[in-house]
Every structure is written in structure tokens, then in C-alpha cells.
C-alpha positions as CSV (number, residue, x, y, z in Angstrom):
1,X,0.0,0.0,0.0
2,X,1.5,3.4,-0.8
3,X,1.3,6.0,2.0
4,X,-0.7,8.7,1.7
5,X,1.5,11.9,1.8
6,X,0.9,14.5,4.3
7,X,-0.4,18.1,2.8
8,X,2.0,20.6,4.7
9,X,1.1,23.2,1.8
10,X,-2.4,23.8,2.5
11,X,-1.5,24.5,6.4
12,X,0.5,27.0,8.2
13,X,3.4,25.6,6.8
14,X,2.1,27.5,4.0
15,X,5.2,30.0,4.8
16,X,8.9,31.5,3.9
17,X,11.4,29.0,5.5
18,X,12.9,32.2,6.7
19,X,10.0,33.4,9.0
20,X,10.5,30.2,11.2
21,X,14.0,30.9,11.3
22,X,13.3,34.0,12.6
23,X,10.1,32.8,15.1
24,X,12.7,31.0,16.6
25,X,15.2,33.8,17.1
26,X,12.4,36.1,18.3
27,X,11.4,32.7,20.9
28,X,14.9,32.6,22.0
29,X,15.3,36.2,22.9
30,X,12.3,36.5,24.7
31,X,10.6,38.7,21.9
32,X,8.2,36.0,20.4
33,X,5.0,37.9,22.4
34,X,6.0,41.3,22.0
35,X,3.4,43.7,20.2
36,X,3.8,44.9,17.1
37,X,2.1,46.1,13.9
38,X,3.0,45.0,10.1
39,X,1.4,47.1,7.3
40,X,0.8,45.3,4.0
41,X,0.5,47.7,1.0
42,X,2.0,47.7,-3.0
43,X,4.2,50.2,-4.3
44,X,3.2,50.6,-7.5
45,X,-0.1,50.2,-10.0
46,X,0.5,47.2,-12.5
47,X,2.1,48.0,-15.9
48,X,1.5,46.1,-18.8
49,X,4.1,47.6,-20.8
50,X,1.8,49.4,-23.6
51,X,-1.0,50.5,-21.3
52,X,-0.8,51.4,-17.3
53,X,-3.5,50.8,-14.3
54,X,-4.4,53.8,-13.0
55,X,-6.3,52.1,-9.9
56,X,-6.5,48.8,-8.3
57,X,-9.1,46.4,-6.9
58,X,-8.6,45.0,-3.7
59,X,-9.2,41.1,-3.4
60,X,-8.2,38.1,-1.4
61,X,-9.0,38.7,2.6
62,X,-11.6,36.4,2.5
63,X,-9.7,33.3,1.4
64,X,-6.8,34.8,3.5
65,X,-9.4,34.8,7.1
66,X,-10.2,31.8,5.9
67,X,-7.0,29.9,5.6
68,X,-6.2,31.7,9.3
69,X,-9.1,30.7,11.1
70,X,-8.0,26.9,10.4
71,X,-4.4,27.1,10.4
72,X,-2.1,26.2,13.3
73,X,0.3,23.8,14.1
74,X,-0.1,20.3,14.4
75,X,1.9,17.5,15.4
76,X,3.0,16.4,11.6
77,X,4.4,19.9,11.3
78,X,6.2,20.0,14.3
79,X,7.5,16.9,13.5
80,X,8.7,17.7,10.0
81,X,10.3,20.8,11.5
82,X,12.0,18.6,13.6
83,X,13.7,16.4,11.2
84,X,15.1,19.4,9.4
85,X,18.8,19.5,9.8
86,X,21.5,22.5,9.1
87,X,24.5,22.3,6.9
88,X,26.3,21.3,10.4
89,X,24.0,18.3,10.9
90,X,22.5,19.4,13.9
91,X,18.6,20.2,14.3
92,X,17.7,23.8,13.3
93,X,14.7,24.3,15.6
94,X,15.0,23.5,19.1
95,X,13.2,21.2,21.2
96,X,11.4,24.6,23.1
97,X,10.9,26.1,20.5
98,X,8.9,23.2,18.8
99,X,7.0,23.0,22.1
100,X,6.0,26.2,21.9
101,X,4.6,26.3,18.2
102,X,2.3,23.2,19.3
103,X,0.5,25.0,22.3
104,X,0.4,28.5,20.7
105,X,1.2,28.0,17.1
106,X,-1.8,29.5,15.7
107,X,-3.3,33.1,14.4
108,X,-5.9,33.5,17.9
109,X,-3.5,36.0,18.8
110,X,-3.4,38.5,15.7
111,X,-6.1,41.1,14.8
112,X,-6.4,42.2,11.7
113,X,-7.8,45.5,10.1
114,X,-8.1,45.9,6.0
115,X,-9.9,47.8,3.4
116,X,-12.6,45.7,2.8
117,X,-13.2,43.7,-1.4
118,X,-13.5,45.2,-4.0
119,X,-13.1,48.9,-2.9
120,X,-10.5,50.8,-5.4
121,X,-7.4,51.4,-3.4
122,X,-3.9,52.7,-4.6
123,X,0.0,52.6,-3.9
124,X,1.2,53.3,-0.5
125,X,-2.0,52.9,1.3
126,X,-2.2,50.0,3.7
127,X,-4.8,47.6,2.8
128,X,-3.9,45.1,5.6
129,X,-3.0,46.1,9.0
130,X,-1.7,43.0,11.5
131,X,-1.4,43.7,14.9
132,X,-0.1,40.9,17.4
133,X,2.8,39.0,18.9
134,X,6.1,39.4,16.9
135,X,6.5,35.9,16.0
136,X,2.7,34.7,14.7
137,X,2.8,37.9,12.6
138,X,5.9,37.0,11.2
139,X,4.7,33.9,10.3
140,X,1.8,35.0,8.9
141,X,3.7,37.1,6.4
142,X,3.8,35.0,3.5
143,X,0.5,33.9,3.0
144,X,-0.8,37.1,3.3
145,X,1.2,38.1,0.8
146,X,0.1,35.3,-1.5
147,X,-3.4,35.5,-1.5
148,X,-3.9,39.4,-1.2
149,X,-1.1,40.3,-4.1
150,X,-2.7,37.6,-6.8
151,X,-6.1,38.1,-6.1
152,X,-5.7,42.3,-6.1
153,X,-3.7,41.8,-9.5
154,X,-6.4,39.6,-10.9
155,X,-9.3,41.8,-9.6
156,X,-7.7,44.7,-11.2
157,X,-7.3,43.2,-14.4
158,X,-11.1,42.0,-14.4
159,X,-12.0,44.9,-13.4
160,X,-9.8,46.9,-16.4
161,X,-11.4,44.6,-19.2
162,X,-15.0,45.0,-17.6
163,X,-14.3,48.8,-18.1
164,X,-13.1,48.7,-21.8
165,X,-16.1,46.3,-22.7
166,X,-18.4,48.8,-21.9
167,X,-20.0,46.5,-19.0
168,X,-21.2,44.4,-21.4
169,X,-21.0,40.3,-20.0
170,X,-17.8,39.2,-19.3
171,X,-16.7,35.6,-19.2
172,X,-13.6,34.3,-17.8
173,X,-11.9,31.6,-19.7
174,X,-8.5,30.8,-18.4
175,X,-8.6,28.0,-16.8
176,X,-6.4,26.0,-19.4
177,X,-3.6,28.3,-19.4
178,X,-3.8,29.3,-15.1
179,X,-1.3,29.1,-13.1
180,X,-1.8,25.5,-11.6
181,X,-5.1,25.1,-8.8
182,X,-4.3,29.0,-8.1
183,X,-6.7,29.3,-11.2
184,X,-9.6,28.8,-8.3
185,X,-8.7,31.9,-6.6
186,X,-7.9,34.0,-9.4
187,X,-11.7,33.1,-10.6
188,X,-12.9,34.2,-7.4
189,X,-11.4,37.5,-7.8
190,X,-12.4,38.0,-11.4
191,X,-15.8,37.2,-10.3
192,X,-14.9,40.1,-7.8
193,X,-12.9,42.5,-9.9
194,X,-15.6,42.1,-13.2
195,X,-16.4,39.3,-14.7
196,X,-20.1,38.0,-14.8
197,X,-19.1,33.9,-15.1
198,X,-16.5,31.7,-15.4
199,X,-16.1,28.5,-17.5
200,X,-14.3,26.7,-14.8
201,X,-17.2,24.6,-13.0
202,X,-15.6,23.7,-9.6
203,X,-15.3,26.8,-8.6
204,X,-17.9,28.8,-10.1
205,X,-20.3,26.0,-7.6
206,X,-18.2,26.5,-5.0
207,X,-19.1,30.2,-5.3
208,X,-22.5,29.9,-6.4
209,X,-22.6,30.8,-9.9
210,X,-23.7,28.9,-12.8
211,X,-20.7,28.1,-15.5
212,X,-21.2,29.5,-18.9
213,X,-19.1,27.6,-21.6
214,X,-19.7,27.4,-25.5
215,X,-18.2,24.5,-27.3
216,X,-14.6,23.7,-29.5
217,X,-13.5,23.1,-32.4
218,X,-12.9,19.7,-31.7
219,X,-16.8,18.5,-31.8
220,X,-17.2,20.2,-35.7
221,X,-14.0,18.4,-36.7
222,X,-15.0,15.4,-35.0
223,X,-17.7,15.0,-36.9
224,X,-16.2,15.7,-40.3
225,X,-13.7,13.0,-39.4
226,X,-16.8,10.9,-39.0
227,X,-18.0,11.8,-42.2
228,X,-20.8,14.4,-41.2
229,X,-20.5,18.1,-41.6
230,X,-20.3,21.4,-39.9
231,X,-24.3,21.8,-40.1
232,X,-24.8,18.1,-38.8
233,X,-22.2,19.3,-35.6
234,X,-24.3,22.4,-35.2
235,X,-27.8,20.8,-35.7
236,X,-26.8,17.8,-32.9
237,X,-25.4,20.5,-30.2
238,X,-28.9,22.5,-30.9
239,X,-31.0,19.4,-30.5
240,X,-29.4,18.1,-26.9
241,X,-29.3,21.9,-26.1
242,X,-32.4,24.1,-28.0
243,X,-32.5,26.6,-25.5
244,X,-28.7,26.8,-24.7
245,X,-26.9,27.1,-28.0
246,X,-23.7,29.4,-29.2
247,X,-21.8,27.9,-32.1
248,X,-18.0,28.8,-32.4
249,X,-18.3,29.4,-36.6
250,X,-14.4,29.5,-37.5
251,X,-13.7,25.8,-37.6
252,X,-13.9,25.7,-41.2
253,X,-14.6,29.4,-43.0
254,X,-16.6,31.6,-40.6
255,X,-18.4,33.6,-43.0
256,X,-18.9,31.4,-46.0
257,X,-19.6,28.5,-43.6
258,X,-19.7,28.7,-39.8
259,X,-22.4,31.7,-39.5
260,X,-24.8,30.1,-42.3
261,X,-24.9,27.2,-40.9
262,X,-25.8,28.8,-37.6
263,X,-28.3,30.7,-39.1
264,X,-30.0,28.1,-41.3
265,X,-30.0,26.2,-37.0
266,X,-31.6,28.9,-35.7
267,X,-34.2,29.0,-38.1
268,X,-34.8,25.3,-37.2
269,X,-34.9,26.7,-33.3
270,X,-37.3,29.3,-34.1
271,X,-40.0,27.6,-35.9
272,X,-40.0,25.3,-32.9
273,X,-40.7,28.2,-30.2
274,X,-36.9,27.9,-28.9
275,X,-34.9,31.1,-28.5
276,X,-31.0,31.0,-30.3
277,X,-28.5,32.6,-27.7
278,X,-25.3,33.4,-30.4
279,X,-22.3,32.6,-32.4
280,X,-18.9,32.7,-30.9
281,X,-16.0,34.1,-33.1
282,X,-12.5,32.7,-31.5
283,X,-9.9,34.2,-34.4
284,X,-9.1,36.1,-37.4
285,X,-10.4,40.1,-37.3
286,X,-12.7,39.9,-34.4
287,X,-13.8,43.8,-35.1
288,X,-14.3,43.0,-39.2
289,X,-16.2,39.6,-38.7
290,X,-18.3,41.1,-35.9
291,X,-19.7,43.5,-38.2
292,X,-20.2,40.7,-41.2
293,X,-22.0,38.3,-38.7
294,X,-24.3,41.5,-37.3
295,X,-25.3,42.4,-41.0
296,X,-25.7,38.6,-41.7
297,X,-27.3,37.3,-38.5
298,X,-29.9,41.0,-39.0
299,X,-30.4,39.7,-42.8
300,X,-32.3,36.6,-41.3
301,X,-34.0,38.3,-38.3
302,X,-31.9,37.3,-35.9
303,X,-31.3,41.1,-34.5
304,X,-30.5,39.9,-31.0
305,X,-28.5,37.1,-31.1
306,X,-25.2,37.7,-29.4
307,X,-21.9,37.2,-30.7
308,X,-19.0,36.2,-28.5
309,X,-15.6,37.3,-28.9
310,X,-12.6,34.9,-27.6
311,X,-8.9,35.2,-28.6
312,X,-6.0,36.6,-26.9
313,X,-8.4,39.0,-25.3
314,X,-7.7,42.0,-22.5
315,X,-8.8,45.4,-21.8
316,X,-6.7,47.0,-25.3
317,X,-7.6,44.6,-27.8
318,X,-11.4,45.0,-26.4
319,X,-10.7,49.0,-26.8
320,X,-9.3,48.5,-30.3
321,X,-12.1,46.5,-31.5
322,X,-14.7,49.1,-30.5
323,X,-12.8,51.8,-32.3
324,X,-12.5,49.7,-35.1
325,X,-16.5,48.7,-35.1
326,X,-17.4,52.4,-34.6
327,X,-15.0,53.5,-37.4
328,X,-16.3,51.0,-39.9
329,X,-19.7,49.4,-38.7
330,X,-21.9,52.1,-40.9
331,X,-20.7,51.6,-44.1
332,X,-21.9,48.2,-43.9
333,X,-25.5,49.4,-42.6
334,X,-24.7,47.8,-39.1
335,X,-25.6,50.4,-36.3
336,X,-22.2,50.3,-34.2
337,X,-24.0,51.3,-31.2
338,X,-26.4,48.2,-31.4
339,X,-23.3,46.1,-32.8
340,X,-21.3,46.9,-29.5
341,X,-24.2,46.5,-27.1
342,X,-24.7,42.4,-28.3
343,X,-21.2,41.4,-27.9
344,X,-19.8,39.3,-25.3
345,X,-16.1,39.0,-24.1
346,X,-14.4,35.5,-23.0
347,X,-11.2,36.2,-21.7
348,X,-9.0,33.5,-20.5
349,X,-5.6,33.4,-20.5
350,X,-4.4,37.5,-20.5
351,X,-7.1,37.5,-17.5
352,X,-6.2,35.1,-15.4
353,X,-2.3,35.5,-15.4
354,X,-2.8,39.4,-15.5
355,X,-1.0,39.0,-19.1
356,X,2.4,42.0,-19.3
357,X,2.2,42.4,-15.7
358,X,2.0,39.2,-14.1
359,X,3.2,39.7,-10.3
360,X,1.6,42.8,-7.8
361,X,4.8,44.1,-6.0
362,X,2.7,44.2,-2.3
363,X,5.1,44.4,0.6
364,X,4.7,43.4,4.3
365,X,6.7,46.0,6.5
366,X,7.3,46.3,10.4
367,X,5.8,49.9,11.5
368,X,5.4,49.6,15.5
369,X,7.0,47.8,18.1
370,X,5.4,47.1,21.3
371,X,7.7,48.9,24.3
372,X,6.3,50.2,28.1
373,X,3.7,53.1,26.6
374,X,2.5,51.2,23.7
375,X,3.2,50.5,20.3
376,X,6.4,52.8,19.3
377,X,6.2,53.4,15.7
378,X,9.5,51.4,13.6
379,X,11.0,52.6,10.5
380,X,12.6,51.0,7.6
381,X,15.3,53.5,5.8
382,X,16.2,53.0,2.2
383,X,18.7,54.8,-0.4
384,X,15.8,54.6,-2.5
385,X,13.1,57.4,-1.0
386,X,10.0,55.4,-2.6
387,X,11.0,52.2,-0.5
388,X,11.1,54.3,3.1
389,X,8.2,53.0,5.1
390,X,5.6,55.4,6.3
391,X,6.3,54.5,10.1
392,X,3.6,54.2,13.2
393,X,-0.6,54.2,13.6
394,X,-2.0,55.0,11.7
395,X,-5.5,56.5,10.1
396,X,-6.5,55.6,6.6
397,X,-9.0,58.2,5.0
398,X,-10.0,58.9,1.7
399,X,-11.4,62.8,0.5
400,X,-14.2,63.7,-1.8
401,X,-14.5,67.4,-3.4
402,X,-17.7,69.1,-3.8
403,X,-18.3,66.9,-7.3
404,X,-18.6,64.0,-4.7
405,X,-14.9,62.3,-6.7
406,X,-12.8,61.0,-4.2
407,X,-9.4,63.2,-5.2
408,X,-6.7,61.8,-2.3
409,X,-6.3,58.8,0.2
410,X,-4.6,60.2,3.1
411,X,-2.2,58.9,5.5
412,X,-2.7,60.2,9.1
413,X,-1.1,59.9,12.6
414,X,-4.1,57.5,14.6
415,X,-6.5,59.3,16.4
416,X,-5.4,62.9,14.2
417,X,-8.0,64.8,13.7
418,X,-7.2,66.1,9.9
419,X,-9.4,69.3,9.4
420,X,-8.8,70.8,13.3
421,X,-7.0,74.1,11.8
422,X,-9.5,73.8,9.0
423,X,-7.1,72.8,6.4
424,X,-4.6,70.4,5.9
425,X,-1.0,69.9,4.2
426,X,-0.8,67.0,2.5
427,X,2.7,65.6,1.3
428,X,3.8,63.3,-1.0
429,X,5.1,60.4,0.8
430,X,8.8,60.4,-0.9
431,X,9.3,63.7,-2.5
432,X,9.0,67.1,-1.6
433,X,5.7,68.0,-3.0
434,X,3.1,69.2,-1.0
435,X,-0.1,71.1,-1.3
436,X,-2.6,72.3,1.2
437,X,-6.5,71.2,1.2
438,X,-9.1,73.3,3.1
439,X,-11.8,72.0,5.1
440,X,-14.2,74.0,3.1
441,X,-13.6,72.0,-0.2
442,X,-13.9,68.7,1.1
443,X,-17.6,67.0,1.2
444,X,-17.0,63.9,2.5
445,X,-13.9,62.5,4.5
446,X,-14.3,58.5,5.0
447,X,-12.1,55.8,6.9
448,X,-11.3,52.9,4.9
449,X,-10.3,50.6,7.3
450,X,-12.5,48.1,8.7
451,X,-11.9,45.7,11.9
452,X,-12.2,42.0,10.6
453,X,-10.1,39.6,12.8
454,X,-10.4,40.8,16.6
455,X,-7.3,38.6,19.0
456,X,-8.4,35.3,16.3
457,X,-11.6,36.0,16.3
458,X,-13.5,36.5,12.9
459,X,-15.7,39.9,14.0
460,X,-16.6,40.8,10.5
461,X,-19.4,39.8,8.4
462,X,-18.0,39.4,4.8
463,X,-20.5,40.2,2.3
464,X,-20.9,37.8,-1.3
465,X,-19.8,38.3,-4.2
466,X,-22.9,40.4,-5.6
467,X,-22.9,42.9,-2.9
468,X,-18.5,43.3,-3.4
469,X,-19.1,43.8,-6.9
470,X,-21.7,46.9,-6.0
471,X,-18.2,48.1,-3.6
472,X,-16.2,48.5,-6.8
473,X,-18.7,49.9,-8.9
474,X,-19.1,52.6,-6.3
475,X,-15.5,53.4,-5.9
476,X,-14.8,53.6,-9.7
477,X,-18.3,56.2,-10.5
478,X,-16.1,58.6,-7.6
479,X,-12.7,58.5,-9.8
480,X,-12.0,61.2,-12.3
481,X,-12.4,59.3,-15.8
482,X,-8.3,60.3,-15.8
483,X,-7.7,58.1,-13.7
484,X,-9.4,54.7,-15.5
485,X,-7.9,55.8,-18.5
486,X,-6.4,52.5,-20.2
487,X,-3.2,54.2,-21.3
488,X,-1.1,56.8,-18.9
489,X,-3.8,57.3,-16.4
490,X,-4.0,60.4,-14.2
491,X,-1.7,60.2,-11.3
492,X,-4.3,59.6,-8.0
493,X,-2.9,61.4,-4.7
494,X,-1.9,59.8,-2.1
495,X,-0.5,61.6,0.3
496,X,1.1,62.3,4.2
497,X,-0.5,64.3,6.8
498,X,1.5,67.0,7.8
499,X,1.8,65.2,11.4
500,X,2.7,61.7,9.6
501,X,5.2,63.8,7.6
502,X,6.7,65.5,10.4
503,X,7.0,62.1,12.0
504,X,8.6,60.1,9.4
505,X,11.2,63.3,8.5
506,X,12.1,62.7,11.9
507,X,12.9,59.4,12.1
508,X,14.9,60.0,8.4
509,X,16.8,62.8,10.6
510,X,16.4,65.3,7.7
511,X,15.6,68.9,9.1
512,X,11.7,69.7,8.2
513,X,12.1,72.5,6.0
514,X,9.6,75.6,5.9
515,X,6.2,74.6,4.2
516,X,6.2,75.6,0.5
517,X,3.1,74.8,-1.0
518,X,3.3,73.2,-5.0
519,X,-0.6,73.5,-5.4
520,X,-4.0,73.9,-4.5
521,X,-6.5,71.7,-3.6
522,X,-6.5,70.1,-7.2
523,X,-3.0,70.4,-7.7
């Protein structure tokens, strides 16, 4: 009988080798319980080379509380720890150490404050706040890093491709070309981020949402290998499925052959009561054949039939194709604004692997150390000023104008009250930029921040799918269109209060110079 191996990968083992190194060091200087805070945030918006995000989605808590709430050690990873041996042949953790780890080994200690799905968030601003004993929040650095950069990244591009559709139904696709069973979670946060279904079936139960799927090429040529034809393929598929039909037409010719043989099955559906759904176009000039299968599929009455788009798909090509269809459409009597309205985007692999930017560059830093009054802030200097961590507490607010557009998420000392003087200075959090905001020209000030894991405890109510999808939609009608632009986006503002900036200057040791304001509340 062959054993069963154990899974250390779906547990807490789930981690950087080098954060139980450095539990244990923490254990064996008496530090392991000692408070501290650890910010997560990215640095930078994706860039996919010929376009830029100008925003991002945030995604992932939810499987991240999840994996938390059950993770701890047990006694197959203790043991495996155990066994591991150093280059000097001698055990690396110690037997204390281990013992430890099996009687407090788990995440009941660390509270957790984020910015909640699907909200909009931006560069510098913390979306995940940890708070807890030194060594469990070490621990917990890696995971949390895995499951909030991905999902973010994959959010953001579902979200992107949503936008440059138009809204119109978006169907993910990348299941085939995923990387590995991480393909579940980047559904989830497409799902999340934009997209209406997915054709991956596990998953999209899991989640409860029906999976939406066409057919391939494979069932038209396998039945001209068996001596049948395209029609015959078509006419089988619509008599197993009469109400659930799209045909993928490019097998053979698409317009010569694929969409009139669609059209002569829907005919067939329609003079039996059934409804046809659409064709699906998967290569060749997606914008050009859209408008030939419109004119032809409105030539035999079929006016609302959709027509699916697949093929190397994302948020530019989309954009290009509408250009293209409102450029060309009328001279072929197809209305482009009816055109665009029926088509349908399946996006697969250039969704799901965030295709030109493939990795979210989220960081984990250490900003407060527990000593006799509290949490003291900590501070991580670097020759590059971009990489110098915004230190301490701290409040997380975003501002509206009087247009009701949020225009800056602000950084704050905690408990700071921002408008007190009636105006603020806001600084940019690496250069020496500033501007000043009056209280007067701000509508709305709102904390982003939202409790979610109190000492272990789950305190939170997550809300599905539907309702985090509503989150995002909100968030993006506040930006400045600017800012969602698919190539060099408007720059959002995030920025320092002038407390935070004080603070941090400090701890820099550069002088604070005299205030010298670069623009106004816009600027």
C-alpha cells in the first residue's frame, strides 16, 4: 500500500522557511509575544508595458481569514520541522521552541484590520493592518502576501477589461492556461474585480454561480472525421441543447460556412418556439467579422442574437475593437451602437495571469513595536526614498470634493483629527511635493479601514460576491475618468499628513524645512 503523503502546503506551513528561522530567534530572545504592527500595502499600480493601471481592486481577505481561522500547528508539522537538519548536521529548531509552536502555534492572537473587497485602493496605502505577537505575525507574512497580491492583481485586471467592454457580459476563460489550482482563486477574484461567469465549473459551484461555456473546435472536426459536416455538428449540439446554443463558426470558414450554418440552425430553433442565444467568433479580425456576422445574422431576423468574442483578449484589444466597429460598422449598414451592445467577451488566458504584468509588488513591512507606553512606531530606511516606510498608527482616509470624486487617500497619525485648523497639508510620501486642502472644499472625509479579525476572532461579516461587486462599482463612479484611462492614467494622490510627515522626517533625521506649498486643492 502506498502511504498517503501528508499536505504541509495547505497548512501554516504555508510560509517562507525564513519566518520560522526567525520565530525562533524572536522565541529565543524572549521577543516571540512582544506587540507589534505590520502594514501590507503595494508600491506601484501594474504596468502592462503598452497601457498602465491607473487604480487597483482590492481582493483576497476572505480566502486569507479563511486559511487563518484553520491554520495552526499540528503535530505532523512540528515533526517535519524537527527532522530538518543545518549544513552542520544538527537540528535547526530547538526542542522549546517546537513546544512552543504546538501549544500556541496559531493566528488566535493577531487582529487584523483591511480595506474591505472590491473597494479601489492605490500605492502606498495600507490595505492590511496586522497587529499581534512578533512571532505569529511574522509567520503570517507570507500567506498574506500570496493571497492578497494575486487576487488584487487579478481583480484589477477583471475589473480593467470589464471597463473597456463597456460593462457588457464578461466571461472568464483561463482556466487551461492558469497558473496550476491558483486558477480557483484567481476566478474568485475576477468574479470580484468584473467578470459575470466563469467557465471553470468547480469553482464557479463552489461560489454559487452557474458556469457558462460554448463548445470547441474539436466536436465540428469530429464530426467531419466521421464523415458528417459542420451543419450536422451544429444541428446535434442545438438538438441536446435548444434553448442553450452558441456555435464557435471559425472551424472551417466563418463567413462562407460557420455563421450560415448557424443561421439556417436557428431557423430550425425558431420555428420550434426555442430562442437561439449566439455565435462565438474565436480568431481572425474579431472587429471585421463582428460586423459581417451582425449584417448577416440581422439579414435573417436574428437582430439579438449575441456574438462572443474569444482570442487573446484584454482590456486593449477590447478598446481596439470598438474603435475599429465604430469607425467601420456604418458603411456596412450595421448600427455600431447596437453592434457593440450584443457582444460578449471570453477572456482566458491575458485574464487570469494578469497577461504584461504578471506579479503585484505588495510588501509586508514592520511599522510599530510594542515597548512600556505602547506601540512605538518602527521605520525601515532606504537609499531609494520610494521604499522608506511610512512609520507608526496610523489612520486611513479617503477625500471627496464638492463633485462628490474621491481626489486623495490620506495617510494620518491615529486618532489625528485632519481638518482641526480647518485645512490640511498633505505631502507626497517620498518627494518634496506638498499642497494644502481646506476644510471647506472637502464633502466627505471617509475611513477605509475596517476591523475583521479581533485577537483570532472573525468579527466581520463578509459580504458575497454580488454585494462586493456593488463596492467596486461605487468606488470607480467617484474616480475622475483620468484616472481609469487605459493608457497613462491620471496620477491619484496619495498623500502624508502633515503630522505623519513631520514624524517620518524625523525618524529620516532630515531637518523639516519651511512649508512651500506646489498646489491647491486640485493640484
Amino acid at each position: 500500500m502506498v502511504e498517503k503523503k501528508k499536505k504541509f502546503s495547505e497548512g501554516i506551513l504555508f510560509t517562507d522557511f525564513y519566518q520560522l528561522t526567525m520565530a525562533q530567534l524572536y522565541f529565543k530572545n524572549g521577543l516571540h509575544q512582544k506587540e507589534v504592527q505590520f502594514d501590507y500595502f503595494f508600491r506601484n499600480y501594474p504596468e502592462y508595458n503598452s497601457h498602465q493601471a491607473g487604480y487597483c481592486v482590492a481582493c483576497g481577505l476572505k480566502p486569507l481569514v479563511d486559511w487563518m481561522q484553520s491554520a495552526c500547528f499540528k503535530a505532523e508539522d512540528v515533526e517535519a520541522l524537527a527532522a530538518q537538519k543545518g549544513s552542520d548536521k544538527k537540528p535547526v529548531f530547538e526542542a522549546d521552541f517546537l513546544d512552543w509552536l504546538s501549544s500556541a502555534g496559531d493566528f488566535s492572537s493577531i487582529s487584523l484590520e483591511a480595506i474591505p473587497e472590491g473597494r479601489v485602493v492605490h500605492p502606498e496605502v495600507p490595505l492590511a493592518v496586522v497587529r499581534g505577537p512578533l512571532a505569529m505575525a511574522q509567520i503570517l507574512e507570507s500567506s498574506l502576501l500570496n493571497h492578497l497580491n494575486y487576487q488584487t492583481l487579478i481583480a484589477t485586471k477583471s475589473c480593467r477589461i470589464k471597463e473597456a467592454g463597456r460593462g457588457n457580459l464578461l466571461l472568464e476563460f483561463g482556466l487551461r492556461r492558469g497558473q496550476g489550482r491558483g486558477v480557483d482563486l484567481g476566478v474568485r477574484a475576477s468574479l470580484i474585480g468584473g467578470a459575470d461567469f466563469s467557465s471553470n465549473t468547480g469553482i464557479s459551484y463552489e461560489l454559487g454561480f452557474s458556469p457558462k461555456g460554448t463548445h470547441a473546435h474539436s466536436m465540428v472536426q469530429a464530426f467531419i472525421a466521421l464523415g458528417y459536416s459542420e451543419l450536422d455538428a451544429f444541428s446535434a449540439y442545438a438538438d441536446l441543447y435548444p434553448d442553450n446554443c452558441i456555435f464557435l463558426v471559425d472551424t472551417i470558414n466563418t463567413l462562407s460556412s460557420g455563421i450560415p450554418n448557424a443561421i439556417k440552425v436557428f431557423e430550425k430553433l425558431a420555428c420550434k418556439g426555442h430562442k437561439p442565444l449566439g455565435i462565438r467568433l474565436d480568431s481572425g479580425d474579431l472587429a471585421y467579422l463582428s460586423i459581417q456576422a451582425a449584417k448577416m445574422l440581422n439579414q435573417a431576423g436574428f437582430e439579438e442574437v449575441k456574438i462572443v468574442l474569444s482570442n487573446k483578449l484584454d482590456e486593449l484589444v477590447i478598446w481596439q475593437i470598438l474603435t475599429q466597429i465604430q469607425q467601420e460598422a456604418a458603411k456596412y449598414e450595421v448600427d455600431p451602437g447596437r453592434l457593440i451592445k450584443r457582444l460578449v467577451y471570453g477572456v482566458g488566458t491575458n485574464l487570469i495571469t494578469s497577461q504584461g504584468c504578471p506579479a503585484l509588488d505588495g510588501v509586508y513591512k514592520l511599522v510599530a513595536v510594542g515597548g512600556q507606553e505602547g506601540l512605538r512606531p518602527a521605520f525601515k530606511l532606504s537609499e531609494v526614498p520610494a521604499k522608506t516606510s511610512n512609520p507608526g498608527r496610523k489612520g486611513i482616509w479617503r477625500l471627496y470634493d464638492r463633485r462628490q470624486k474621491a481626489v486623495a487617500d490620506v495617510l494620518s497619525q491615529e486618532g489625528e483629527d485632519l481638518f482641526k485648523e480647518g485645512e490640511q497639508v498633505l505631502h507626497h510620501p517620498s518627494q518634496e511635493k506638498n499642497r494644502v486642502i481646506k476644510k471647506e472644499n472637502v464633502s466627505r472625509v471617509e475611513g477605509l479601514h475596517r476591523e475583521i479579525v479581533k485577537e483570532g476572532k472573525l468579527v466581520y461579516d463578509f459580504p458575497s460576491i454580488e454585494e462586493t461587486r456593488d463596492l467596486r462599482k461605487k468606488d470607480l463612479s467617484f474616480l475622475d475618468s483620468g484616472v481609469k484611462r487605459l493608457i497613462n492614467p491620471h496620477r491619484y494622490h496619495v498623500s502624508l499628513s502633515d503630522k505623519l510627515w513631520k514624524l517620518k522626517r524625523n525618524f529620516i533625521g532630515i531637518p523639516i524645512p519651511h512649508r512651500k506649498s506646489i498646489g491647491g486643492d486640485n493640484g
